[in-house]
C-alpha positions in Angstrom: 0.0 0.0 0.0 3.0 2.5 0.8 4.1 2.0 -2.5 0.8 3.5 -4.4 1.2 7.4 -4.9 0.5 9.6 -2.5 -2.6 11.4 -4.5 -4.1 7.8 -3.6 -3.3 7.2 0.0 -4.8 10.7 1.2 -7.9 12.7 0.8 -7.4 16.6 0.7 -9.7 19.1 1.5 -9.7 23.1 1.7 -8.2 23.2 5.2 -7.6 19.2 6.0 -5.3 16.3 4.9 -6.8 12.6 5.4 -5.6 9.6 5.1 -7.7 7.2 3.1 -8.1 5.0 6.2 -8.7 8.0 8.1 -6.3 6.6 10.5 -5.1 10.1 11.1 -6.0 13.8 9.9 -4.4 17.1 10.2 -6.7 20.2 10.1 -5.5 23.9 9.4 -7.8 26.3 11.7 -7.3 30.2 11.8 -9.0 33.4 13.2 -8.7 37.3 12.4 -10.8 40.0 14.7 -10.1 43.4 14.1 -11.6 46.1 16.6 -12.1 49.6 17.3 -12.3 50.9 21.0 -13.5 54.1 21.8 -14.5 56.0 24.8 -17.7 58.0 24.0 -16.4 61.1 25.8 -13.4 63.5 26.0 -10.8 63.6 29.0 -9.7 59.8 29.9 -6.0 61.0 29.7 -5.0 56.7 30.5 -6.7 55.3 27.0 -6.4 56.2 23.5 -9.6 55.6 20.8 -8.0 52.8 18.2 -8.2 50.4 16.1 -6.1 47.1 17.0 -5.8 43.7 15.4 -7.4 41.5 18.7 -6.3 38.4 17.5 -4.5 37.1 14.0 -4.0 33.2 15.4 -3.3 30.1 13.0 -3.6 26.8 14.3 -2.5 23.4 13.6 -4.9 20.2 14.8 -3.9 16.5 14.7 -5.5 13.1 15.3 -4.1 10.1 14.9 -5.7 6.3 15.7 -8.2 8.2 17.0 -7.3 8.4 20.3 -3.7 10.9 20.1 -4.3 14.2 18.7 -2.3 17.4 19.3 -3.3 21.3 19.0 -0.6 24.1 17.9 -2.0 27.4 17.6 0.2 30.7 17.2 -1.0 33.8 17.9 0.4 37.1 15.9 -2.0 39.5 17.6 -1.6 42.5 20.2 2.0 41.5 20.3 5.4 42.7 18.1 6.4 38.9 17.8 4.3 36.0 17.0 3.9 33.4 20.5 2.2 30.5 21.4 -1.1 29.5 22.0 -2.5 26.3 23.1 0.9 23.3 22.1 -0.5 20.3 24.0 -1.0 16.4 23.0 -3.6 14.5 24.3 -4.3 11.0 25.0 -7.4 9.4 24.9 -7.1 6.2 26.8 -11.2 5.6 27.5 -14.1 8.1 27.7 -14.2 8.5 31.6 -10.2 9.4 31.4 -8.4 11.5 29.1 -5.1 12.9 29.6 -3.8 16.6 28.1 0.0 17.9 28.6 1.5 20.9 27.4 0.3 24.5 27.5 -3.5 25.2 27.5 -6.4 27.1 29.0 -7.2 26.2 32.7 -10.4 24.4 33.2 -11.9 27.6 35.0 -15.5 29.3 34.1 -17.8 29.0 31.0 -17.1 32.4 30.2 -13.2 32.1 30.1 -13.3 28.2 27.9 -16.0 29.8 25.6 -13.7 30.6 22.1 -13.7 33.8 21.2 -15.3 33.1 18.1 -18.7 32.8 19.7 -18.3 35.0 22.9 -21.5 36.7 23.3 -19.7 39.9 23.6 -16.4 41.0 22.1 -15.0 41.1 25.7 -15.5 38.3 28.9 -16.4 40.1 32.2 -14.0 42.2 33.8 -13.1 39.5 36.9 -13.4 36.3 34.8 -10.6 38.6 32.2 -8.4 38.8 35.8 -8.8 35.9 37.8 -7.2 33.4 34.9 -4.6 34.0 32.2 -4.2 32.9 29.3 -2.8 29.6 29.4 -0.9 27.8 31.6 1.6 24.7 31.0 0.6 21.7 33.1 -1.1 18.2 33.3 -4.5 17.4 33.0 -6.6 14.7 33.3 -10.3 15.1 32.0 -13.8 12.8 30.8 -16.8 11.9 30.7 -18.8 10.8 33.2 -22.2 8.0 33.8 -23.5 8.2 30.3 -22.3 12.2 29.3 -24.2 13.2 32.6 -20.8 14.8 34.4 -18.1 16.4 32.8 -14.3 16.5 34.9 -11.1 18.1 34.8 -8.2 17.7 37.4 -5.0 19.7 36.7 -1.7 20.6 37.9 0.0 24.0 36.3 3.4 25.6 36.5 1.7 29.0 37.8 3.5 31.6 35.5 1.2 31.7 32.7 1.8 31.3 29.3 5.1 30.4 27.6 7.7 30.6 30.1 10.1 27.7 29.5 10.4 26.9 33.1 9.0 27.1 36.6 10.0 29.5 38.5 9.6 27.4 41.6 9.1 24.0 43.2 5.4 25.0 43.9 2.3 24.4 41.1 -1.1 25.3 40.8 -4.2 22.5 41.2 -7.1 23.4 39.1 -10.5 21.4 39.1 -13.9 21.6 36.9 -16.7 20.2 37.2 -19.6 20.4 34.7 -23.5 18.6 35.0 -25.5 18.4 32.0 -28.5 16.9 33.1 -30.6 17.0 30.0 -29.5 14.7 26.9 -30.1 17.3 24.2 -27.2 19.5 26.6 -29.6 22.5 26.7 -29.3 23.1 30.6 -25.2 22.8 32.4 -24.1 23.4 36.0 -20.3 24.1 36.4 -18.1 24.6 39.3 -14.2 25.4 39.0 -11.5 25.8 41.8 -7.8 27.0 41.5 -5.2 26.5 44.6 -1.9 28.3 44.2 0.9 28.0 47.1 1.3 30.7 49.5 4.8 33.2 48.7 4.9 32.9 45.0 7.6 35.0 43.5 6.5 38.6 42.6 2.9 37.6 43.4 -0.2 39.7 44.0 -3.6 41.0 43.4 -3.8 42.4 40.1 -5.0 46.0 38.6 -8.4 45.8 37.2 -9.8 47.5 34.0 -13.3 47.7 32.7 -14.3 46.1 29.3 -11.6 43.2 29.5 -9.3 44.8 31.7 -8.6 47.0 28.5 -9.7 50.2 29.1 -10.7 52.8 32.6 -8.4 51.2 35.5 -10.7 51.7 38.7 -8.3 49.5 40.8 -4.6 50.4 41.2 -2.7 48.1 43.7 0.6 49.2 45.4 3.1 47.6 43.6 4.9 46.5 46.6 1.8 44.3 47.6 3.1 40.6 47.9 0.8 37.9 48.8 2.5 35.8 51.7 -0.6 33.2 51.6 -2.2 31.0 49.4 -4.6 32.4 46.4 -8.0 30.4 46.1 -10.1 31.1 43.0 -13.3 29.3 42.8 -16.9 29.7 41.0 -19.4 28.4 39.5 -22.5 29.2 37.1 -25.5 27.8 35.1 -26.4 27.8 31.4 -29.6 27.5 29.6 -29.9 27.4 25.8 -33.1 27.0 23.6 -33.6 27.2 20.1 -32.1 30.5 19.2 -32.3 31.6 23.4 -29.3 31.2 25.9 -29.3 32.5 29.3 -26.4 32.3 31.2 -24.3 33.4 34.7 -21.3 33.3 36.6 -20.0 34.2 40.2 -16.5 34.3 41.0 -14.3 34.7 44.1 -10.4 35.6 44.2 -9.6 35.1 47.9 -5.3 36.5 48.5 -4.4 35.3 52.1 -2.0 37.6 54.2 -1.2 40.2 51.4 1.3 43.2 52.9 3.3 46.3 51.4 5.3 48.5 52.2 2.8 50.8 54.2 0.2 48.4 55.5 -0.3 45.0 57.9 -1.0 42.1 56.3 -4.7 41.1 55.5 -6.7 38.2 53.4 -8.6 40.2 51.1 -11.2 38.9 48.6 -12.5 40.2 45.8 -16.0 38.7 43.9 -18.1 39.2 41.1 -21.4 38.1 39.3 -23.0 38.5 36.0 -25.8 37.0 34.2 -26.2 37.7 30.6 -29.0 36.3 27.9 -28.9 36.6 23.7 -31.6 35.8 21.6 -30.6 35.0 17.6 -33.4 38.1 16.1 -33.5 36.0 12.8 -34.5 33.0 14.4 -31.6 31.0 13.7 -30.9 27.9 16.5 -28.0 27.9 18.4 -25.6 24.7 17.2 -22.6 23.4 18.9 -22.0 24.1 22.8 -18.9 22.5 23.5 -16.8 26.2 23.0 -19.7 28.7 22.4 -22.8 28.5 20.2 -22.9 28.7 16.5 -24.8 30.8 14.5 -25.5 29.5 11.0 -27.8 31.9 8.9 -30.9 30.1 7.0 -30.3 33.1 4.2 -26.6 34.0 4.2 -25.8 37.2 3.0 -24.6 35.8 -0.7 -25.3 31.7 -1.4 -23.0 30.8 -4.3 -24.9 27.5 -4.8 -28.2 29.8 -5.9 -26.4 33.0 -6.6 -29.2 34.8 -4.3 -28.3 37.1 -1.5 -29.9 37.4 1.7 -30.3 38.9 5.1 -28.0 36.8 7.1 -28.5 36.3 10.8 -28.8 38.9 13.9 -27.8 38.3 17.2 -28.7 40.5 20.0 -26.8 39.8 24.1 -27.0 41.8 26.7 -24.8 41.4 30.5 -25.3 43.1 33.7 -21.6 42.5 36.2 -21.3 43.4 39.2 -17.6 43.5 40.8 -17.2 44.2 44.5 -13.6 44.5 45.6 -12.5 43.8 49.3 -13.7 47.2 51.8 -10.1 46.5 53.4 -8.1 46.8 50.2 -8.6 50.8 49.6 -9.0 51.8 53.5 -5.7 50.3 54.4 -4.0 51.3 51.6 -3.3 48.0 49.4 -4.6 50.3 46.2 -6.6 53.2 45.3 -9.8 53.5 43.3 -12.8 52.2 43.9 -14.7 49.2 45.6 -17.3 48.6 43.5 -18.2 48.3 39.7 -21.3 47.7 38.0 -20.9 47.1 34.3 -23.7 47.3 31.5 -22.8 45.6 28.1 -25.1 45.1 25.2 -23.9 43.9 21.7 -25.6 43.3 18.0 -23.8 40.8 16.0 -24.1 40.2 12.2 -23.2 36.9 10.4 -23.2 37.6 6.8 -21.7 33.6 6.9 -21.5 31.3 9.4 -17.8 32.0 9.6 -18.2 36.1 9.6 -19.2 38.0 12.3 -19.4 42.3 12.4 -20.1 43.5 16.1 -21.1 46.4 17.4 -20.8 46.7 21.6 -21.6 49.1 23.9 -20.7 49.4 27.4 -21.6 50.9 30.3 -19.6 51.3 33.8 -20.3 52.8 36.6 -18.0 53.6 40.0 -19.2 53.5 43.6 -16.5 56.0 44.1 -14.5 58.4 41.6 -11.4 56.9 39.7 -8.2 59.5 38.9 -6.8 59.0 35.7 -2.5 59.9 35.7 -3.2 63.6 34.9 -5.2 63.6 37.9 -8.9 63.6 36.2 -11.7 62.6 37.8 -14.2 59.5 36.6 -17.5 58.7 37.9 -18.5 56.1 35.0 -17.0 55.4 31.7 -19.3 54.4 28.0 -17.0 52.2 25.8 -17.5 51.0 22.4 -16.2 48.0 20.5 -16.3 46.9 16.9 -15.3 44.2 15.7 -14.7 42.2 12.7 -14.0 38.6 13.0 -13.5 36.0 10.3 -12.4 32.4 10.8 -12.2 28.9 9.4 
């Protein structure tokens, strides 16, 4: 058979190689998303109205025997040199235990394992954007459990986030998710997540926080001598409910720093928590496809159908979020930052898919501050209205 040519022992598709007996198959996946941010008012002296490319990521996807497969993606975006994405292998050994190594997202909250592609806003709530990075390189065992009823991950991560060639300690994180999906047509999910990372980790602390994706009005400014001497628990949980061309959906999170000092204050556990329940509806009727990463929209009339040369509406997507982010009282009254306790965050979003593969978004988003935030030139913010466009294309 190895001697035949290689036009007969492999099928090849647009964006795929097979082999004939599909003993193994190599995909080529990619993703563009353009955006424009803008403040809708004059004097915040901290951010600048642009245009950025969000993410220009390629990735490679691999399965072989069906039970090895590997994921490379590289990411181009937001950065001057291109870095790495997810770069794990996974090995299937039987449904209830699968095991992933390499670099890859943590298994923490809906919201953050929900691809960009079909976020239901161009930016994840402000707290699930700060309590967990990017990626992590790590361990992890994951399945399926009693008949596609329970979903598990267990993990074990360096801690420093995404590619750093090695730990910069003896001490790892332990991650855990676990996710119910009582109904068999998967229209209804529970999920609960946990992170433990060791007390005293180098150059550890709370971090800043921004609104709209940590991107844009910082309303918490830590000391930058803060150094947590404790452990750092992150846990949450949330629900999901999706319906034809419905999905409802929320989240609360806790990020609880044990014995955090500076240079100016005692030491204190501070925790900081959050909650947000958001809902979209598909306007064109559309249903929502596909919940392992996000729902798909697929329009019944795309915008131009080759096949019958007619052109159409395409589908509308309409999501809307309420957040609420309530920082530690102890963390601006002793001094660990300055800003302000409390956020509550309005985002609302239209989304277009010309294809299923296009999508133009147009965001809005309001915040509001408990107490007046002070940009660097000393200017004084009581609420901030943000607005996000976005192209995205990907295959």
């Amino acid at each position: 058979a190895n001697e035949r040519p290689w036009t007969e022992r492999i099928e090849l598709g647009m964006f795929y190689v097979l082999d004939k007996e599909k003993h193994w198959r190599l995909e080529v996946r990619g993703r563009l998303m353009t955006d424009g941010i803008f403040i809708a008012e004059s004097g915040h002296h901290d951010f600048d109205n642009s245009f950025q490319v969000r993410r220009a990521r390629i990735e490679f996807r691999a399965q072989v025997y069906e039970r090895l497969s590997f994921d490379l993606g590289i990411e181009a975006g937001r950065t001057s040199d291109a870095d790495l994405r997810n770069a794990y292998v996974s090995l299937e050994i039987v449904d209830p235990f699968q095991i992933q190594v390499g670099q890859m997202l943590l298994p923490y909250s809906t919201e953050r394992l929900t691809s960009s592609k079909f976020l239901s806003h161009p930016e994840r709530s402000i707290l699930v954007s700060s309590l967990v990075g990017n990626r992590d390189t790590g361990a992890m065992a994951h399945g399926v459990l009693f008949d596609d009823l329970a979903h598990y991950s267990l993990g074990i991560f360096n801690g420093n986030g995404q590619n750093q060639r090695l730990d910069v300690d003896d001490s790892f994180d332990y991650a855990a998710r676990l996710e119910l999906r009582p109904f068999s047509d998967d229209s209804f999910r529970i999920t609960a997540n946990y992170i433990l990372s060791p007390p005293d980790r180098t150059s550890s602390g709370p971090e800043d926080l921004k609104t709209v994706g940590n991107q844009v009005t910082k309303f918490l400014d830590y000391d930058a001598a803060n150094r947590r001497r404790g452990r750092r628990q992150r846990a949450g949980g949330g629900v999901l409910f999706s319906r034809g061309p419905f999905e409802v959906k929320g989240e609360v999170n806790f990020d609880y720093h044990e014995r955090v000092r500076s240079s100016t204050t005692p030491r204190s556990d501070l925790l900081n928590w959050s909650w947000f329940v958001g809902a979209s509806w598909v306007l064109t009727g559309e249903e929502l496809k596909g919940k392992n990463d996000g729902a798909r929209v697929t329009p019944a009339q795309p915008f131009f159908d080759p096949a019958t040369k007619s052109i159409g509406l395409g589908a509308f997507q309409l999501a809307l979020r309420y957040e609420d982010v309530i920082v530690d009282e102890r963390t601006i009254r002793q001094g660990f930052a300055v800003g302000t306790d409390r956020v509550r965050a309005l985002a609302s979003t239209l989304h277009w898919y010309p294809w299923t593969e296009v999508r133009l978004s147009l965001n809005y988003t309001y915040s509001n501050f408990d107490d007046p935030v002070f940009d660097s030139q000393g200017h004084r913010h009581k609420d901030d209205h943000a607005i996000v466009t976005r192209f995205a294309f990907w295959f």
